[in-house]
N, C-alpha and C positions, 0 to 999 in steps of 0.2 A: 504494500500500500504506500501512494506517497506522503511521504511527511508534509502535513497541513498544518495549518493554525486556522481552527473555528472560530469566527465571529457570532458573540452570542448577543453583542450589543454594540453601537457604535457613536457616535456624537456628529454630527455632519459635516464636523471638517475635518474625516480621516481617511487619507490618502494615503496611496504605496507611492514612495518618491525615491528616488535616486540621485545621480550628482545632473543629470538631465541628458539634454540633447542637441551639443553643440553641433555647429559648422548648416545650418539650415535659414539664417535669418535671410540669405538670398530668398528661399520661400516661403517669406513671412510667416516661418516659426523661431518664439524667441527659445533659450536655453530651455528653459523654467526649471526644474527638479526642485530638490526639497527648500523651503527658503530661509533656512540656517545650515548650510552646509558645512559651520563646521561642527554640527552636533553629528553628523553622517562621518565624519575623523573621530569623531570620542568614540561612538557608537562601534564604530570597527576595530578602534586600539582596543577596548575593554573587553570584545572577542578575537583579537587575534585574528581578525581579518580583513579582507579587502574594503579599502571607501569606497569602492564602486557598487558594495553591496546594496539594494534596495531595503527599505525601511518600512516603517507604516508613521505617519505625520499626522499630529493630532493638535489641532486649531480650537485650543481654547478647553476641549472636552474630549476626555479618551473612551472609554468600554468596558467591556468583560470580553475577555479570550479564552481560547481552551487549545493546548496542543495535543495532538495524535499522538505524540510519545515524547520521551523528554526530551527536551530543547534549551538551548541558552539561550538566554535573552537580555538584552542591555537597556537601560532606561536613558536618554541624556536628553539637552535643551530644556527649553521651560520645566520646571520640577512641577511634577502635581503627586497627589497621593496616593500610593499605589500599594497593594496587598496581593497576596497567593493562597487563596482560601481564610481570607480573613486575618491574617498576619502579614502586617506592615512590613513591605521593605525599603529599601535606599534607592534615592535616586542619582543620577550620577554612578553608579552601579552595574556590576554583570548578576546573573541568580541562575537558580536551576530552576524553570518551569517545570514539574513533571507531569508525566501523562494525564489527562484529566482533570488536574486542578485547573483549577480558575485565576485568570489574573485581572482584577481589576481595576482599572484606571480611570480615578476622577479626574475634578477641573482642575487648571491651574493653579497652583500657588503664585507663581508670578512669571512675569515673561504671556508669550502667547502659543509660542509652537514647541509642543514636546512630542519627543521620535523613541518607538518601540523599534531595538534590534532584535534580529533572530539568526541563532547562527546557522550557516549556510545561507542566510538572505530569503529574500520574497523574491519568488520566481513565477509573477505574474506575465502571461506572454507579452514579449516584447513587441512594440510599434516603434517603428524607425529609430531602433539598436536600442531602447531604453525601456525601464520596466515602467517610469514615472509618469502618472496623470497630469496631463496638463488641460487644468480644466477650461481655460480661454477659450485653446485651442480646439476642445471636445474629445480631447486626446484621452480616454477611459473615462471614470466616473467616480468618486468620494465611494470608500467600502461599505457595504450596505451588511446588516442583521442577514445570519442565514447563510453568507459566502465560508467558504474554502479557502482560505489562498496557500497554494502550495509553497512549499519552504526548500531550499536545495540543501544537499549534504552536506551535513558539518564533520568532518578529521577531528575535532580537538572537543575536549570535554572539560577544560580547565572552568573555571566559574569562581566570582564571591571575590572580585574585582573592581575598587574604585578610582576616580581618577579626580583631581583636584581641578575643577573647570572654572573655567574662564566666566567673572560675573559677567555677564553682558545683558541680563534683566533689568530695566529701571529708569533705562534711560540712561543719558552721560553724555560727553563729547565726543564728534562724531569728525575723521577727519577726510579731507575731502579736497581732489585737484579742480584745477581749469580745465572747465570744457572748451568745447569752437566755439562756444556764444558766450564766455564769460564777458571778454569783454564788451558785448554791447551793452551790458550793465554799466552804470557812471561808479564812477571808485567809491562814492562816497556809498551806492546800495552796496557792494563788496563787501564794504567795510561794515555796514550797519549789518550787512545779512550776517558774518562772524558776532557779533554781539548782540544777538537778538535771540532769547530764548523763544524756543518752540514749542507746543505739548502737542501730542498726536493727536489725530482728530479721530472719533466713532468709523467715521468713512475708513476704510481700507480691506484691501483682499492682497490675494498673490500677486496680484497685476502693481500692486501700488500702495501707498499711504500718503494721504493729505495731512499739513501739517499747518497748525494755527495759530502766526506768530504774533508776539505781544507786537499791539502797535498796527504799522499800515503794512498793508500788504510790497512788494516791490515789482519793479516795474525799468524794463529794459530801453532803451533807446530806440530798440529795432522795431516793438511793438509789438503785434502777430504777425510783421511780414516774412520772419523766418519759412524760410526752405524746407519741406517736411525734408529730413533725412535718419540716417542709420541712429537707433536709440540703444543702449542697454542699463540691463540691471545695475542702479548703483547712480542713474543719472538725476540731476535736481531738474525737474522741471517745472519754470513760472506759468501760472497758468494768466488767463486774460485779465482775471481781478487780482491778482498780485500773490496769489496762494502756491505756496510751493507742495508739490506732488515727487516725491522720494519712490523710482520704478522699483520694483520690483521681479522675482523671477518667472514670473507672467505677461509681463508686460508688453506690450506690443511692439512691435520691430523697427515704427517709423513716428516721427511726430513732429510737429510743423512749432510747437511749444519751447521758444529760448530758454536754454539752461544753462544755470549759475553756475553749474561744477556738476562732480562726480563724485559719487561715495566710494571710497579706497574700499577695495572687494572686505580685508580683511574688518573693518569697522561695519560692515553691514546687515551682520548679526544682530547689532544693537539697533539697527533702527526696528530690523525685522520682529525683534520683540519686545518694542515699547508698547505698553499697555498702551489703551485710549486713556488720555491725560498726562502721558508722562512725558517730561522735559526732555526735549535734545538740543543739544547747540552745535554750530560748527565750524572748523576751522579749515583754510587753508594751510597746504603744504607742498613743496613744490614737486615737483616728476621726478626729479633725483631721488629725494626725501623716500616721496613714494614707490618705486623700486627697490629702494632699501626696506623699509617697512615690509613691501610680502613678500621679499624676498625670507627677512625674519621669521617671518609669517608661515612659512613652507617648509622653514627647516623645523618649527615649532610643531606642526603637524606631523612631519614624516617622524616627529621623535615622541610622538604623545605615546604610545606602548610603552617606552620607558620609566613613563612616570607614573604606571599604575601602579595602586599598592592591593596589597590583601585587608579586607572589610572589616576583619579580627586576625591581629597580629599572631602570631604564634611566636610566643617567649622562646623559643630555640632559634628563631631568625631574627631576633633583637640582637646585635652586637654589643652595646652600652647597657646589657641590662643595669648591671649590679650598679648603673649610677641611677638608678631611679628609687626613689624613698617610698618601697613597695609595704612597708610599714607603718607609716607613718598614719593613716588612716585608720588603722587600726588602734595603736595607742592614743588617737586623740578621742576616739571614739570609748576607748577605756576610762580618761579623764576624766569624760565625760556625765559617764555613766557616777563614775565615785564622786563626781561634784555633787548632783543630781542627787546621789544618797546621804 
């Protein structure tokens, strides 16, 4: 039989997503895949496996799942509450699903997009080399109550794995080059758009987020007569009443809308999961700068397996035990006790 994960419940914005499907915006398809991809790097260091593996991406609310036999499974991105028959586990974490049990997955805690791994991955049939819904596009469909999705084979059995991630929930500073239309903006919006806090607007999907800044909107020299041309993920775009729209990995491929900059790939986690209401600000930095940055950025990934640890230490892989005062809570609690009496 092939190894499945049963959907016994789902939230409507849970999609199998992957890192996506470049090299297609010639026929106005954008990348799109998961829209934190670097939770799809956690998600793989904490299994020992490929980032190219598919996921399941869960927008705000997750489900109850059931595996056909046991499986590994990793939790990363937005943290929400998650249990295996009723006992609470870690998120940021690998576990052992097994056969049967039930895993399920509330709303967020914070952030907006948290991603279930499984090892061996979700091996939904591929549409033009990728397993990921892109729902703009029509490309599959959010996983409904009821489905199967097949799982491919997992080699390794290792499990009970965490990994120390990256806050990127909450909002924060968000850094960001020149686009081809920076400058038809006048220096001085440049300079106000850098010091002008933003909070995210209700409005937003995979395609994008609207953002609501204190004060006037901005507004470009050029006006709407820009050129549609080539857009991608990560681009600021002003819209006609001075509202900046932050694309995302849905987003459409062309757009006649001047933009102020670009969001550096690796910063773009954090817009992707600023709650509605929470603050971003941003900054320029220059194209050197930013090369160097993902550059950073990729050796950080390729080296995240490194830095996972075990969930509960085992005292024979502590090298420093004997300097820990494994004691001491003990005799304070003895103290305590003889004060007390």
């Amino acid at each position: 039989m092939t190894r499945a994960l049963i959907i016994h419940r789902a939230g409507p914005g849970v999609t199998v997503q992957d890192m996506g499907r470049p090299g297609f915006l010639a026929f106005g398809l954008s990348r799109g895949g998961a829209a934190d991809r670097l939770a799809l790097s956690e998600g793989a260091a904490l299994l020992g496996q490929d980032a190219g593996c598919a996921a399941l991406e869960m927008a705000g609310m997750g489900g109850e799942f059931e595996a056909t036999e046991d499986m590994r499974i990793a939790l990363t991105g937005a943290p929400m509450q998650a249990s295996i028959d009723g006992t609470r586990i870690a998120w940021n974490a690998s576990h052992l699903l097994p056969q049967g049990a039930r895993l399920s997955i509330g709303a967020t805690l914070a952030g907006v997009y948290g991603y279930l791994h499984l090892g061996g991955g979700i091996e939904t049939p591929p549409i033009l080399g990728a397993h990921s819904a892109h729902l703009a596009a029509g490309l599959s469909a959010p996983v409904k109550t009821g489905e199967r999705l097949n799982v491919g084979e997992d080699a390794r059995t290792d499990t009970g794995f965490t990994l120390p991630a990256e806050d990127r929930c909450g909002g924060g500073t968000v850094r960001i080059v020149a686009s081809l239309q920076t400058e038809f903006f006048a220096p001085s919006e440049r300079t106000r758009f850098q010091t002008t806090t933003f909070r995210r607007d209700a409005r937003g999907n995979r395609m994008g987020v609207r953002l609501e800044p204190e004060g006037d909107g901005f507004h470009s020299e050029a006006g709407l007569s820009v050129l549609s041309e080539v857009i991608v993920p990560g681009d600021i775009q002003i819209t006609g009443d001075g509202t900046p729209f932050v694309l995302l990995s849905e987003c459409q491929t062309t757009g006649g809308y001047p933009r102020i900059g670009s969001v550096l790939p690796v910063d773009l986690p954090r817009v992707v999961q600023a709650r509605p209401g929470e603050e971003l600000r941003f900054t320029f930095v220059t194209l050197d700068d930013a090369v160097q940055i993902e550059a950073r950025a990729r050796d950080d990934r390729q080296g995240l397996r490194s830095k996972r640890v075990p969930l509960i230490r085992d005292p024979a892989t502590i090298p420093d035990l004997l300097s820990y005062q494994l004691i001491s809570g003990v005799t304070a609690g003895q103290d305590s006790d003889a004060t007390e009496a």
